[in-house]
Every structure is written in structure tokens, then in C-alpha cells.
N, C-alpha and C positions, 0 to 999 in steps of 0.2 A: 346395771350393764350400760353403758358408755356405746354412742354410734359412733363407730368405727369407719372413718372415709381411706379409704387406700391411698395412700403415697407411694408412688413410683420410686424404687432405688435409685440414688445417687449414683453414679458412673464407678464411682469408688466404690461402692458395697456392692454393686453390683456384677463385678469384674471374674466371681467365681476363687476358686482358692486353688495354689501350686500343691498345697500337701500332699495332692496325690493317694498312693496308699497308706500313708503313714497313719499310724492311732497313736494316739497319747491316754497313756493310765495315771491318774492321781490319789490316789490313797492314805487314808491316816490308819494308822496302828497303834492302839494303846497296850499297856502291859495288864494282865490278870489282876494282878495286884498294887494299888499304889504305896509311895511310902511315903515318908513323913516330910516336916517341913523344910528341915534343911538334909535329908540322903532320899533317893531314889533306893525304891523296892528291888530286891533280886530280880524280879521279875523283869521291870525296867530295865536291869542293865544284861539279863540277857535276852532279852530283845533287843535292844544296841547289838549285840554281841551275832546276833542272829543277822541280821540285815546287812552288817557289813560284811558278813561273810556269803549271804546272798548277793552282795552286789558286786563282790570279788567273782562268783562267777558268771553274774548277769553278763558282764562288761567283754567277759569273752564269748558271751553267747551267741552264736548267727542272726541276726536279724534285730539285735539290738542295736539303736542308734544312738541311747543316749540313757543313762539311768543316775538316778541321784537317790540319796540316801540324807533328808533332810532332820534334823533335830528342831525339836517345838519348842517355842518361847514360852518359859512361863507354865507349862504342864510337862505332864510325862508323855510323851506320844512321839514315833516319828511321821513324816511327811512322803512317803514316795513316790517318785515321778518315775514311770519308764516310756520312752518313743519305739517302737516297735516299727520295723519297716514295711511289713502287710501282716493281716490275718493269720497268713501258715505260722510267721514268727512268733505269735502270741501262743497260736495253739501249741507248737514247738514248745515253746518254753514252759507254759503251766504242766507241758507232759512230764518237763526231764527235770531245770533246776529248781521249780515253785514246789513240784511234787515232792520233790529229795531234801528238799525242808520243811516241808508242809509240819509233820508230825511236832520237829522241835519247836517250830514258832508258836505252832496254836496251844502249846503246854505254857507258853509264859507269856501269849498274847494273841488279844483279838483284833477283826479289823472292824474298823471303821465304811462309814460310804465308801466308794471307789466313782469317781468322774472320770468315763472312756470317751474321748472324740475321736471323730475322724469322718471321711465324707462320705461314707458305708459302712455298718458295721452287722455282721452278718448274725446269724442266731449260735451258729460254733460258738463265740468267741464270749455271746453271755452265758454259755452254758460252762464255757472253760472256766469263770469265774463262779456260777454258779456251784459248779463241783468241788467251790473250795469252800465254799460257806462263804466267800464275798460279796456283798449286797451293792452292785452299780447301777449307775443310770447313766443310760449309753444317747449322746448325744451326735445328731448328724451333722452335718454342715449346711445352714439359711444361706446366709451370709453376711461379711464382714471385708476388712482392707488390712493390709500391711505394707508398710511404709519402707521408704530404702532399699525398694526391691528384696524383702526380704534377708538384708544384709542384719546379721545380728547385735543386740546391743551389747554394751559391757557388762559381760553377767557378774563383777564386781558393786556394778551400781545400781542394775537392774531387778524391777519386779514384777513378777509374772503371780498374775491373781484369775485363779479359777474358780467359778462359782455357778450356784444351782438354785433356779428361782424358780417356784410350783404356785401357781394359780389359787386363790381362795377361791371360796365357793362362790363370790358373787363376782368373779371375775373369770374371762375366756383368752384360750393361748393368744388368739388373735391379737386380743387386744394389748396379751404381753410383748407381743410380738412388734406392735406397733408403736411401744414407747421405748423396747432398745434398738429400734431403726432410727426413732428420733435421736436416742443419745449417738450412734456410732455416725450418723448425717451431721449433729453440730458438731462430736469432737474432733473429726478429720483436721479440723480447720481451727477450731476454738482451743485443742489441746495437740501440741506440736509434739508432748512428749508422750501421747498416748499411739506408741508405735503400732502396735496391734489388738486390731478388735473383733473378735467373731462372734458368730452366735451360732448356737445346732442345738435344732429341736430333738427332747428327750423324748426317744420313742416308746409309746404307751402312757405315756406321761402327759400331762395338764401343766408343762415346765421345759424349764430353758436351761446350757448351760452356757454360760456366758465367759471369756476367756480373753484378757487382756497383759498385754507387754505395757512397764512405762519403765521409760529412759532412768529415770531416778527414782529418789523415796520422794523428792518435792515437787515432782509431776504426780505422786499419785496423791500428797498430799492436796494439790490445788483440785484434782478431779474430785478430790471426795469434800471438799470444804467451798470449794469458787465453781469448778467447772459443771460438767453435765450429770455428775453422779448426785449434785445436789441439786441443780435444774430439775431433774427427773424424778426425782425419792419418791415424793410424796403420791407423783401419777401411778407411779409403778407400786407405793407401798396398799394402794386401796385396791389393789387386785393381785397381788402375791406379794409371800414371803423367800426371804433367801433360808436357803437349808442349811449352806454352808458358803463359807469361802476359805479357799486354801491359797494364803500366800506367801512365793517363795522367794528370798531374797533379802538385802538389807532393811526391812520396815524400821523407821522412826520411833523411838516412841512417842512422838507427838501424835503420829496416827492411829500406831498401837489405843493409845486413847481417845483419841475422836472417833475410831469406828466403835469402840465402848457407846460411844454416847448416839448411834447411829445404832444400835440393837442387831450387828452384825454378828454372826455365827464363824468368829473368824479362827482361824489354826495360823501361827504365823510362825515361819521356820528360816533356820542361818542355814545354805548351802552346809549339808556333810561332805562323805565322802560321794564321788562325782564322773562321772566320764559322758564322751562327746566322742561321735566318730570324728576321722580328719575330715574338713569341708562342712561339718554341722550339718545340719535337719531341715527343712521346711518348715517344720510345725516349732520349732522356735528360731530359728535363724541360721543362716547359713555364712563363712567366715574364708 
């Protein structure tokens, strides 16, 4: 264990977060069954089948801001994002549209982790997942900065990478805590194109989830090869591992394979089908 001296927040991470009520849900779904090298299992394709038809009625749901329906590179699995405008919206929706397909989905597919943020998130809202046989880890809001007053990027060029890092035994959240303050203090400034970075401790958890916008694939390619993401690895790998990273957006495959060689737990998915209220979100940008 490593002495820990406190560093006072940067004016920018320190400035607190606009998101307000909003939660963000991220979730992988695999199908029951895989299939072969070159066809996708029945299963798999009715899970496509399932989700897009879930997200046909997401998008008219009350309280939904914003749901995507991502396709995984490279496996069978999809990707889903929903922004929920408060609490009642999420408990609303696992009552009526999650429940009224519950039964079809989990006949041809299970889920994956699910990563919830937001800057309170109440004990309702694990149990709503919990009653599904979903397994999350609900993260609050440290803190972090966003750039351009929360004006959005171009979600044609943009990648939005969420990820979940848990403490080894010889390591303490503190001290997790203290080397992704070092990274979101140098990249403000070091990475132009790392628009958004937050941090929310996972509650009950020895673990962080950490949640980053970059402008391009070769902003995130510099962050994980030049900038802080490689400054820091090595501090941050002697005291946790990542669990997962989920990211959404055009990836490279030059990155595709350098997070390979970085022993990243990565899911990486091409925008599906998609919707956004008019005016956008906070918790990914507003337009």
C-alpha cells in the first residue's frame, strides 16, 4: 500500500456535474447460444430481433432521453445504452416495457454486467434491476469536467468509453481514486480531445466507474498509446483491474488492437438503431 498525500481538485474537476437527475444504463447482452464461424446462432438473431423491438418502444417511453441499441464487433452480443431522466423513469419502465419482454428476451438471451451512473442513485432502482436477474454496479458521481459547456460531439466520429475498475487486494479505493484524479487533472489540458471525464464511486464496491467522451478514434487512440491512459497504467494496474470496458462508437482497428495488447476487457460496438430527445442530454451532450 502506497502513502497517499491528498491533492486538492483542479477548479475543473472540481466544478461538480449539470447532469442533474439523469442516470445512464450500459449493458451487454449475449444470446444463449452462439453459432458458428461465418452464421450467427437463432438465438443471436433473435436477440437482434428482441431489442429492436424493445427500443421501438423505449424511444416512446416517458422519461426516456435517449436509448441506443449497439451491435458488438467481432462477437455475438449487443451493447445498450439508455439515459433515463430520474429514478420514477427507470422504475416506470422496468414495470411496463422491460417487464412485457422480459420473458422473450431471457428465452434467447442473458445479460451481461450493466454500468448505472448518475449523481444519486437510490436502492429502488438496484432492486428494479435486480428483479430482473441483472447484475450492476451503480456508480455515483466524485468528480470529473466537460468541455464546451456540455455542447455535444459528433456522435458520427465520437467515442464514448465506460468502464469499471475494482481494487486488488493490495490496493485501496483511495488510492484508486488518486491516480484517476491524476489522469482527468493532466488530460484537461494534455488531451484536447478528451471532452468528457468523470469518475462515480461504485457503491459497496472496492471500484470505480470511470466514463469518458473523445472527439475522434485518434484522440482516443493518442490517450491510450501517448497520453494519460499510458502515463498512468502501470500506477493504476498495481492496484486494480478493469472489469470491463464498453465502447461506443467508430473504434479503429488500430485500437481494437492495441487495447489487445493493454489486457483490456473491451466490448466494442457500431451505433444501431438509436434515438436522442430534441435538445440532447447532459449526461452525453446537449445540441
Amino acid at each position: 500500500m502506497m502513502s497517499i498525500i491528498q491533492e486538492p481538485l483542479p477548479s475543473y474537476l472540481s466544478k461538480g456535474s449539470k447532469i442533474g437527475k439523469e442516470i445512464s444504463i450500459t449493458g451487454k447482452w449475449v444470446p444463449t447460444k452462439k453459432g458458428g464461424l461465418f452464421r450467427k446462432s437463432k438465438e443471436s438473431q433473435e436477440m437482434l430481433r428482441e431489442w429492436e423491438e424493445i427500443h421501438q418502444g423505449a424511444r416512446k417511453h416517458n422519461g426516456i432521453l435517449s436509448t441506443e441499441i449497439n451491435h458488438a464487433i467481432g462477437e455475438e452480443a449487443v451493447l445498450v445504452h439508455h439515459i433515463f431522466q430520474d429514478a420514477d423513469s427507470i422504475l416506470n419502465y422496468f414495470n411496463t416495457t422491460a417487464s412485457e419482454h422480459f420473458p422473450s428476451l431471457t428465452a434467447v438471451a442473458k445479460p451481461g454486467i450493466h454500468l448505472i451512473r448518475g449523481m444519486k442513485l437510490s436502492d429502488d432502482i438496484k432492486n428494479a434491476l435486480s428483479s430482473k436477474n441483472v447484475t450492476g454496479s451503480f456508480g455515483e458521481f466524485l468528480f470529473g469536467y466537460v468541455k464546451n459547456d456540455y455542447q455535444g460531439p459528433d456522435p458520427k466520429k465520437a467515442i464514448q468509453v465506460t468502464a469499471k475498475w475494482t481494487c486488488k487486494e493490495e490496493g485501496t479505493i483511495e488510492e484508486l481514486i488518486y491516480w484517476w484524479q491524476r489522469v482527468g487533472a493532466d488530460a484537461y489540458d494534455l488531451e484536447q480531445g478528451l471532452l468528457r471525464f468523470e469518475v462515480f464511486r461504485v457503491i459497496g464496491e472496492n471500484a470505480l466507474i470511470i466514463h469518458e467522451t473523445f472527439d475522434t478514434s485518434d484522440e482516443l487512440q493518442y490517450h491510450l498509446s501517448k497520453g494519460t491512459a499510458e502515463k498512468y497504467k502501470k500506477d493504476i494496474d498495481k492496484i486494480a483491474s478493469p472489469d470491463n470496458y464498453f465502447f461506443r462508437g467508430p473504434v479503429s482497428w488500430v485500437i481494437r488492437t492495441y487495447s489487445k495488447f493493454l489486457h483490456l476487457p473491451a466490448t466494442y460496438s457500431n451505433q444501431g438503431s438509436h434515438f436522442t430527445v430534441k435538445g440532447g442530454t447532459m449526461s452525453e451532450g446537449i445540441f
